[in-house]
C-alpha positions as CSV (number, residue, x, y, z in Angstrom):
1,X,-44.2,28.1,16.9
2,X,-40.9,26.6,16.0
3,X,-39.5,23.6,17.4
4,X,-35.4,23.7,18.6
5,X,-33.2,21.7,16.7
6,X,-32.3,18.7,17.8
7,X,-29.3,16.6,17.3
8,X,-28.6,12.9,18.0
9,X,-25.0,12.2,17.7
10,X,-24.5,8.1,17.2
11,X,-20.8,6.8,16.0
12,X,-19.3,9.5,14.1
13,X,-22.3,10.8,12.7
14,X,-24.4,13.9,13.7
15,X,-28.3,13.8,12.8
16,X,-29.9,17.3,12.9
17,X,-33.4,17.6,12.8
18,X,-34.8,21.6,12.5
19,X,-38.8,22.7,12.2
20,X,-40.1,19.3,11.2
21,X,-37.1,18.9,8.1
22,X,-35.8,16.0,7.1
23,X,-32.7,14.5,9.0
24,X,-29.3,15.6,7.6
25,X,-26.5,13.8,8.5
26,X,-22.9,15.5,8.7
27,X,-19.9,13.0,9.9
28,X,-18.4,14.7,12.7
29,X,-15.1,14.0,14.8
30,X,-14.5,14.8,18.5
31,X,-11.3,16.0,19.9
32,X,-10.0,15.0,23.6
33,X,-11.3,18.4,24.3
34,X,-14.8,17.6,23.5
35,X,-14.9,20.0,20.5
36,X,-17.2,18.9,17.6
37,X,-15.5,18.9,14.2
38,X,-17.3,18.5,10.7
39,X,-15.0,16.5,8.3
40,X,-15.3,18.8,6.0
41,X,-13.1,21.3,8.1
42,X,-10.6,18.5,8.5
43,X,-10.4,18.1,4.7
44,X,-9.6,21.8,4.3
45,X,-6.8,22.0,6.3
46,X,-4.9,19.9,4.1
47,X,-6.2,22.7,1.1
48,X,-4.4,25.0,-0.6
49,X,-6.1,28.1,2.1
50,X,-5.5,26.5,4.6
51,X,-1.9,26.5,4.3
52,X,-2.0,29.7,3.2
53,X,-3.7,30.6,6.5
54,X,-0.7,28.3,8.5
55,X,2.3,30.0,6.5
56,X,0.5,33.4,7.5
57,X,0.5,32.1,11.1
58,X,3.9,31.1,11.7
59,X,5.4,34.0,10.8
60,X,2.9,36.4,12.7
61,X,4.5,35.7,16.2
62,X,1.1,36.5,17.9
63,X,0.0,34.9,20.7
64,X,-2.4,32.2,20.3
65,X,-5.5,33.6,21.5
66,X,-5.0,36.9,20.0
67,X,-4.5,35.0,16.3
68,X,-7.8,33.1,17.0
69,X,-9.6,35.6,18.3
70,X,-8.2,37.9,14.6
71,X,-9.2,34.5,12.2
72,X,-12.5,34.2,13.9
73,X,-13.4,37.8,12.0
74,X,-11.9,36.1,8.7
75,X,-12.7,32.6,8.4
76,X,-15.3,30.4,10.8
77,X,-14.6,30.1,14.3
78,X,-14.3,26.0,14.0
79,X,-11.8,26.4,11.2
80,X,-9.5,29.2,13.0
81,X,-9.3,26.9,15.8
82,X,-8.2,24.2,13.8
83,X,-5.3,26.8,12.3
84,X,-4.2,28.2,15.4
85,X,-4.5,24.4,16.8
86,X,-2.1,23.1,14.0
87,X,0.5,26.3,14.2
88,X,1.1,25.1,18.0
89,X,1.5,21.7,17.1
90,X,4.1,22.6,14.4
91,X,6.4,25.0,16.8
């Protein structure tokens, strides 16, 4: 039988331990909104795609939820929130 992940979240810093693996850490950020962030989604909205992805945003006039709910199928769920989260903070 497999045993659940489990996670242990201590100052920035996510510890996930899966099926008896070792621990991998990942550094994390939290929003005010309680939403769980890996760094390296943070680093690539400064990248090249990512404005690519923001250009592509402001000019599509869709309503927020709608433009998530169309990135989601094109790019992960965490980093199409952080998109449609930065086109709303630039309007």
């Amino acid at each position: 039988m497999l045993a659940a992940p489990t996670l242990a979240r201590t100052g920035g810093v996510v510890a996930s331990r899966a099926n008896g693996l070792p621990m991998e850490l990942k550094r994390i950020a939290i929003d005010e909104e309680e939403n769980l962030t890996d760094i390296a989604d943070y680093q690539w909205l400064v990248s090249e795609e990512a404005s690519r992805w923001l250009v592509e945003c402001a000019q599509s006039g869709e309503q927020s939820h709608r433009l998530q709910e169309r990135l989601r199928k094109l790019i992960s769920p965490e980093r199409a929130r952080l998109i449609v989260q930065q086109s709303e903070l630039r309007q």
